[in-house]
C-alpha distance (Angstrom), angle and dihedral (degrees) to the residues before:
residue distance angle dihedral
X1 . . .
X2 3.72 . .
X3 3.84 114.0 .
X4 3.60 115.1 -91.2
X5 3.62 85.7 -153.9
X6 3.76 98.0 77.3
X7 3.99 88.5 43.4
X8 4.18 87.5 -110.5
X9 4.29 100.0 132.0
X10 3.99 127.6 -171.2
X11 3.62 111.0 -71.9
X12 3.99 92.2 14.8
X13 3.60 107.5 114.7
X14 3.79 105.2 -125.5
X15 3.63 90.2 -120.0
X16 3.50 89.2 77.9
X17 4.00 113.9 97.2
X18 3.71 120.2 -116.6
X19 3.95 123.9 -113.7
X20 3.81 111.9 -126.8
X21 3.85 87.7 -160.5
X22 3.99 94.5 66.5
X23 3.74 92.2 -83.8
X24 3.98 135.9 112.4
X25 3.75 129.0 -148.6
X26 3.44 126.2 -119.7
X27 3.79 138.8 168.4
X28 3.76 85.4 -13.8
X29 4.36 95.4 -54.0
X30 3.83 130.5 94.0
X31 3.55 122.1 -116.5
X32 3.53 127.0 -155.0
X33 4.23 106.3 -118.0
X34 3.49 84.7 -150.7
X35 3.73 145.1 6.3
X36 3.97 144.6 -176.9
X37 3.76 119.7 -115.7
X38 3.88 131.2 162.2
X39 3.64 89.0 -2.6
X40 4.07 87.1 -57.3
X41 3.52 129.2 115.2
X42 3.68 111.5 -126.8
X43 3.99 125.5 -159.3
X44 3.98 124.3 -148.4
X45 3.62 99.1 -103.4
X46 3.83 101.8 -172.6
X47 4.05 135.9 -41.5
X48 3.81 127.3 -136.7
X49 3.70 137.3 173.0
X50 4.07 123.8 -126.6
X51 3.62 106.6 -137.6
X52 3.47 140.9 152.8
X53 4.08 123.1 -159.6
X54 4.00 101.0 -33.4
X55 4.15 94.1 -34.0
X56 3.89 113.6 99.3
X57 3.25 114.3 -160.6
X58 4.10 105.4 -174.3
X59 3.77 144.7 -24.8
X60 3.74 116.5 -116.6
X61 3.98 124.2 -157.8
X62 4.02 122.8 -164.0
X63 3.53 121.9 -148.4
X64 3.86 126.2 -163.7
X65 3.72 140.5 171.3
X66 4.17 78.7 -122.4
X67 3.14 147.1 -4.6
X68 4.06 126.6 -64.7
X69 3.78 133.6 173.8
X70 3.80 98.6 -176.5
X71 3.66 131.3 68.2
X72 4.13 88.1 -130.0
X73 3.70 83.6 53.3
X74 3.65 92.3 50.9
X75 3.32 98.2 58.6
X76 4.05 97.0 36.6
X77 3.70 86.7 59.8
X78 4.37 103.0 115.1
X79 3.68 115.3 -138.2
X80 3.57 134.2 28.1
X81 3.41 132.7 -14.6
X82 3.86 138.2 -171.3
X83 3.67 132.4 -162.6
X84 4.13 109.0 -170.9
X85 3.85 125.3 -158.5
X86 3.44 120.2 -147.8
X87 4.14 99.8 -166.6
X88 4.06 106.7 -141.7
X89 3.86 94.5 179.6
X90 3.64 133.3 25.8
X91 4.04 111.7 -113.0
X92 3.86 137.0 167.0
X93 3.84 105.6 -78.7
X94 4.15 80.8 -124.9
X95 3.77 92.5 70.1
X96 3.77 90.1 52.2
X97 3.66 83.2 49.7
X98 3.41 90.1 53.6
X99 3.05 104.7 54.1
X100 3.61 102.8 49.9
X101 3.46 90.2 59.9
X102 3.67 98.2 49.3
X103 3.59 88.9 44.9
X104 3.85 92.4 47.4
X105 3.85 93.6 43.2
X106 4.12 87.8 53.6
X107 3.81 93.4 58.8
X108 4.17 97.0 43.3
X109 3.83 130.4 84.3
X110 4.08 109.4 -121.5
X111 4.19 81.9 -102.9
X112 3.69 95.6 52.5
X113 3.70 95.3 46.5
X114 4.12 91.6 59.8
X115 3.78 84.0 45.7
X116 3.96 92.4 53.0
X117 4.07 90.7 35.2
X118 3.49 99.0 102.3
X119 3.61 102.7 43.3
X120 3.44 94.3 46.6
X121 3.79 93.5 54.8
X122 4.02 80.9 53.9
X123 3.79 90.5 57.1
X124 3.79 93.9 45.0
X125 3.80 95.5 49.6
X126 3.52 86.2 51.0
X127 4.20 96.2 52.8
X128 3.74 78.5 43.5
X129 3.50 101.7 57.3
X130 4.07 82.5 61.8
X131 3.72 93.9 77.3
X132 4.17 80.0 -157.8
X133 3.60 148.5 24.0
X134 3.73 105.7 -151.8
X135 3.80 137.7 -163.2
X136 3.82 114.0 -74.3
X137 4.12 96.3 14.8
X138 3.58 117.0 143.6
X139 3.97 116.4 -135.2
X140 3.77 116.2 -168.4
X141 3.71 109.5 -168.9
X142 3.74 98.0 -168.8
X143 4.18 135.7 -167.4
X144 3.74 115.9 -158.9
X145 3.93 113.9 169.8
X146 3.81 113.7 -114.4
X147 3.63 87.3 20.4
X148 3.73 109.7 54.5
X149 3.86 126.7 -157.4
X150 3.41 124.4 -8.0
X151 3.81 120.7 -176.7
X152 3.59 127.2 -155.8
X153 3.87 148.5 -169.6
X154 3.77 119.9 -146.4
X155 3.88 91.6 -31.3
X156 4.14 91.0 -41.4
X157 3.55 110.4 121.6
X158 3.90 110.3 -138.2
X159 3.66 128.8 -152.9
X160 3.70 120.5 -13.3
X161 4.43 118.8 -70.5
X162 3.09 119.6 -68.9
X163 4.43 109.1 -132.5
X164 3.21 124.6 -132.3
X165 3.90 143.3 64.8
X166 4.01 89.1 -138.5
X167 3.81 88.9 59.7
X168 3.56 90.3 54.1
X169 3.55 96.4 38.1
X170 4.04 86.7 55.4
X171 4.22 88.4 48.3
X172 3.80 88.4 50.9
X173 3.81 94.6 50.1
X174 3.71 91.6 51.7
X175 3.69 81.4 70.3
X176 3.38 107.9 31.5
X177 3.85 111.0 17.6
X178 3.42 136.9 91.7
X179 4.04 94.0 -60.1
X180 3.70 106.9 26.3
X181 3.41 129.3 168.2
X182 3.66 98.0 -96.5
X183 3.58 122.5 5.9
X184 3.87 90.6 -145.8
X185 3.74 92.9 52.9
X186 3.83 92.1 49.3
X187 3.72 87.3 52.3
X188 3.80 89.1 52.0
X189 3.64 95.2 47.5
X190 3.44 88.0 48.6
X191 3.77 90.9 62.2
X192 3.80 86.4 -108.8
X193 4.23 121.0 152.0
């Protein structure tokens, strides 16, 4: 692992300029190292970028109560948990939409998709009900035992949580499981050079 002292994290290449403030720099946008939530303090696990050919379409951040380099351990990890969106591009709200549930659907067995069905038409109403995703918003997708996933906008909570740590589970294998998104963003978010 890269010393945290000189600001360089997992996954960041070291390149990137450290944050005196208790941030790091990547893709041109500060991340917090660390962060509360639920009462829990949450490290910076890894960062990655979604893109496809030369078009990026966001930055993602993972936050865990400690550190993991496997997708099991990812999802193991007690407590809460935050994936953040950096948007790159504005896009119909229905593409996001989409793509969670493709990406969701990938990572599932046939039974654990109609378990998950439900909820995940919850979560894609509410990216729906956006109309957009623009350039520069700021999507929390947020686990909080007892509560489940809440999903936010630029600090506006949308819809109501979402139970369940297997729904979550399912959302963070989309980006770090077995068929991810992006294999290089998985690798990033897995604190991976």
């Amino acid at each position: 692992m890269a010393s945290a002292a000189v600001g360089v994290w997992p996954g960041v290449a070291a390149a990137q300029s450290p944050q005196p403030s208790g941030q790091v720099q990547y893709q041109g946008q500060a991340f917090d190292k660390s962060l509360q939530l639920s009462g829990a303090q949450l490290r910076l696990n890894g960062l990655g970028v979604r893109q496809v050919a030369w078009f990026k379409g966001y930055l993602v951040a993972l936050y865990l109560p400690q550190e993991a380099r496997t997708a099991a351990q990812v999802v193991a990890a007690a407590g809460p948990k935050r994936l953040q969106l950096r948007i790159l591009h504005e896009v119909p709200a229905v593409e996001f939409s989409k793509a969670v549930r493709k990406g969701i659907g990938r990572n599932v067995t046939p039974e654990q998709a109609a378990a998950l069905q439900v909820r995940l038409e919850r979560l894609v109403q509410a990216i729906d009900a956006l109309g957009k995703v623009r350039k520069d918003d700021v999507v929390n997708l947020d686990f909080v035992p007892g509560q489940g996933l809440t999903f936010s906008v630029n600090g506006t909570t949308r819809g109501e949580p979402i139970a369940g740590e297997d729904f979550y589970a399912a959302l963070l294998r989309s980006f770090v499981g077995d068929v991810p998104y992006d294999s290089k963003m998985r690798d990033g978010l897995l604190g991976k050079p």
